[in-house]
BAZASE-172859 format. One record per residue (C-alpha): x, y, z. Coordinates in steps of 0.05 Angstrom, whole numbers, padded with zeros to 5 digits, always signed. Layout:
XYZ;...
END
This chain:
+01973-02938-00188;+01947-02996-00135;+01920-02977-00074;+01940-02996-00008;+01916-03001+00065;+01971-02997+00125;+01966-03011+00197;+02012-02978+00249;+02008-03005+00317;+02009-02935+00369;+01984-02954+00439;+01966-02900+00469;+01965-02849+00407;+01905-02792+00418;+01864-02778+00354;+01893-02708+00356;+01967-02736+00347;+01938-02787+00296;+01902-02723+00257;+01978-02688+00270;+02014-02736+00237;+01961-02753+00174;+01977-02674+00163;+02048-02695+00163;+02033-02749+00120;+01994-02702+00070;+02055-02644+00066;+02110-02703+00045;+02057-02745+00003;+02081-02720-00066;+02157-02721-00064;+02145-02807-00051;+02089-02806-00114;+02040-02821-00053;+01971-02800-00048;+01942-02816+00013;+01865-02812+00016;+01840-02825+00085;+01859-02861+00157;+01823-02883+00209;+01837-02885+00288;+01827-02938+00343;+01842-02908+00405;+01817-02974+00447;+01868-03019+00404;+01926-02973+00394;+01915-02977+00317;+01922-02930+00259;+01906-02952+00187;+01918-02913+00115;+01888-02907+00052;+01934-02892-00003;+01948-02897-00074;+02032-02901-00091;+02076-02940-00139;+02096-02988-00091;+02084-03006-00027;+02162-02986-00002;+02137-02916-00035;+02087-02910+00029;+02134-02933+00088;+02183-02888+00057;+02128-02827+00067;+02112-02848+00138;+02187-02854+00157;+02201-02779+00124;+02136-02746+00151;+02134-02772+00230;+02182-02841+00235;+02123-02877+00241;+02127-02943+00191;+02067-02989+00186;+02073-03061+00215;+02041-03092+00152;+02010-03059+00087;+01964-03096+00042;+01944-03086-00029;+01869-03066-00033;+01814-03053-00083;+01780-02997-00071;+01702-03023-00089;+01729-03076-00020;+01742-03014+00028;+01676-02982+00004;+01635-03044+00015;+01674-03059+00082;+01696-02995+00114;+01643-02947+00082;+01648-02880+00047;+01723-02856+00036;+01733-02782+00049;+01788-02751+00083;+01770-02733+00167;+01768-02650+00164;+01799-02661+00243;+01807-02708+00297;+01727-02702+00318;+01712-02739+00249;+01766-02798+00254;+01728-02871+00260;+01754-02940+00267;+01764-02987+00221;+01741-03043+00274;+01677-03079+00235;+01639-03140+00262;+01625-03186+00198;+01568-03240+00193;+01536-03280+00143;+01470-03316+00138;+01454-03377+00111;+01397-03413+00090;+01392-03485+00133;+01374-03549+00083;+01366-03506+00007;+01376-03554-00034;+01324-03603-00003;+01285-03537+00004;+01287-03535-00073;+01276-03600-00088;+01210-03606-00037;+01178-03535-00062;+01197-03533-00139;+01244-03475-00164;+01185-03418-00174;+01157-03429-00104;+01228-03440-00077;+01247-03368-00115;+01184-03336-00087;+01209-03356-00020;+01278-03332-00026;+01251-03266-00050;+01218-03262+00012;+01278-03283+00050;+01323-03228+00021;+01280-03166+00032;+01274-03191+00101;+01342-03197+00111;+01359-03125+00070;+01305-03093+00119;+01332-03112+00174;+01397-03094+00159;+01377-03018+00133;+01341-03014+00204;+01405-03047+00243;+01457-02995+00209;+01493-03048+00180;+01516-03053+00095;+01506-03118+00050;+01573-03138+00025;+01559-03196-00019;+01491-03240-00031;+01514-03317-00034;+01454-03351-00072;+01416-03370-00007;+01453-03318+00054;+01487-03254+00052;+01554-03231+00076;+01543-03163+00118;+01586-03117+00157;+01578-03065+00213;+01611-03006+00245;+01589-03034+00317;+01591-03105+00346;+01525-03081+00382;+01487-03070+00320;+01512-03130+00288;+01475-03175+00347;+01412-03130+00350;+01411-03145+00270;+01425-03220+00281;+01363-03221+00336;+01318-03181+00292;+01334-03231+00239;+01321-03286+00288;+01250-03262+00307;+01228-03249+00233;+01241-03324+00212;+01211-03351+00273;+01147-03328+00227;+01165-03368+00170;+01168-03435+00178;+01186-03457+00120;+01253-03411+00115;+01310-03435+00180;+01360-03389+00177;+01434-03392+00217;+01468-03333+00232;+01548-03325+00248;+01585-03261+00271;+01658-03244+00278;+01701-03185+00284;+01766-03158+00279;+01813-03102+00241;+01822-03096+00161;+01900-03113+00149;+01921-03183+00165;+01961-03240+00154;+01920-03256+00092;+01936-03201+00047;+01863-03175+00039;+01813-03133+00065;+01786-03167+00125;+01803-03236+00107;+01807-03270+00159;+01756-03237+00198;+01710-03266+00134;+01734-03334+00140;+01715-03335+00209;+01645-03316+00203;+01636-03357+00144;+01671-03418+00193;+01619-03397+00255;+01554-03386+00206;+01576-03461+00186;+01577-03486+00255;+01502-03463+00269;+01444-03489+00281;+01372-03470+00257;+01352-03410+00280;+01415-03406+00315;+01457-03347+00317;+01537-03360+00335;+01593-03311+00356;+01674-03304+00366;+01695-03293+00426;+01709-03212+00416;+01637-03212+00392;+01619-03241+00458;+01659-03200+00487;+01637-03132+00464;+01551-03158+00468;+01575-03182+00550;+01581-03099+00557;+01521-03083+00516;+01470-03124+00561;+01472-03179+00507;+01468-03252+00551;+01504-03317+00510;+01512-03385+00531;+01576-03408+00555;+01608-03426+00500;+01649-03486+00466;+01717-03489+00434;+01721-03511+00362;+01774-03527+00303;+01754-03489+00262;+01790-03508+00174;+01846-03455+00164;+01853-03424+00234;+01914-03456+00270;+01891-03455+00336;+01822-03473+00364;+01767-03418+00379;+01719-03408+00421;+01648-03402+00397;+01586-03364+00435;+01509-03376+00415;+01471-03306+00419;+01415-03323+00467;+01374-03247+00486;+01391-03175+00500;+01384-03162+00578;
END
């Protein structure tokens, strides 16, 4: 059966009531052909999201709406090797204490000038050199807490659980390659919630740090603005930004550069 992943918009929702109604969820599940698997909880946004395997996606509102009334605002079809890579182990929360959110911070990294990289070293020093790129970035990112998504050739698509890892990462990156002067990295960070308007796991939220990465400079490490946002409250200092266009977004963003930690 496919799998799905819902979100239900519930300002104000506790992660007890959230836990309450999953239970609802659970007792319901079978007369639909429903198995739901996990959720997770954003009390800050007023979001809930499911995990669930059913015959159709009508098959899950039509749980929700028996169970507590509570019908999702959009429901995507999902892999589940996506939601591992993105969101993390799946397991069920035992109770409210062990609910999460589904909230990640994406970036990806990108190697400035490869192909005239290549061309000027040769392709066994330039594969030597990317060697040593990757382990420096997969270091960093074991110490930083965050999970490699996808490598690219010359970057790496990553995701964290917190927006403040995500730019201690990106500075720890930053610092390495300052030692390596052949290698100029740029670095791009975005954030946002797992069900969208594109139909897959964190979609848009990928396009955007792919769009922002783009955008960079050497050395350079650029944000969204909730990135900002969230670093502003961490001690994290950033310039003061510029709007951009940015291909496939219909209105214009605006785009930090990641300058220190206070």
């Amino acid at each position: 059966m496919p799998l799905y992943m819902d979100r239900h918009e519930v300002p104000g929702a506790t992660a007890e009531e959230t836990a309450s109604n999953h239970a609802a969820d659970l007792e319901v599940a079978s007369r639909y052909g429903v198995d739901f698997f996990s959720y997770w909880h954003d009390s800050n946004r007023g979001l809930v999201f499911c995990f669930a395997r059913a015959p159709e996606m009508d098959a899950v509102t039509q749980a929700h709406q028996a169970s507590h009334g509570l019908v999702p605002a959009e429901i995507i079809e999902v892999s589940e090797s996506d939601v591992v890579r993105f969101l993390g182990r799946i397991h069920d929360p035992i109770d409210a204490s062990e609910a999460t959110s589904a909230f990640r911070t994406v970036g990806f990294t990108d190697i400035v000038g490869s192909t005239e990289l290549l061309n000027r070293l040769g392709q066994s020093e330039y594969m030597v050199r990317l060697t040593e790129h990757d382990l420096m970035i997969r270091r960093a990112l074991i110490a930083g807490r965050g999970r490699e998504v996808k490598h690219t050739g010359d970057g790496f698509l990553v995701v964290f659980a917190e927006a403040e890892d995500a730019l201690r990462w990106a500075l720890a990156v930053q610092g390495e390659f300052e030692t390596q002067p052949e290698l100029d990295i740029r670095l791009g960070l975005a954030a946002g919630e797992p069900v969208d308007q594109d139909d897959d796991i964190f979609g848009s939220v990928v396009t955007l740090a792919n769009r922002i990465c783009s955008l960079a400079g050497a050395s350079q490490i650029l944000v969204s603005d909730v990135v900002r946002d969230i670093g502003v409250n961490h001690g994290f200092a950033f310039d003061e930004g510029a709007t951009q266009v940015l291909k496939g977004f219909p209105e214009p963003a605006r785009i930090y550069e990641l300058l220190d930690i206070r």
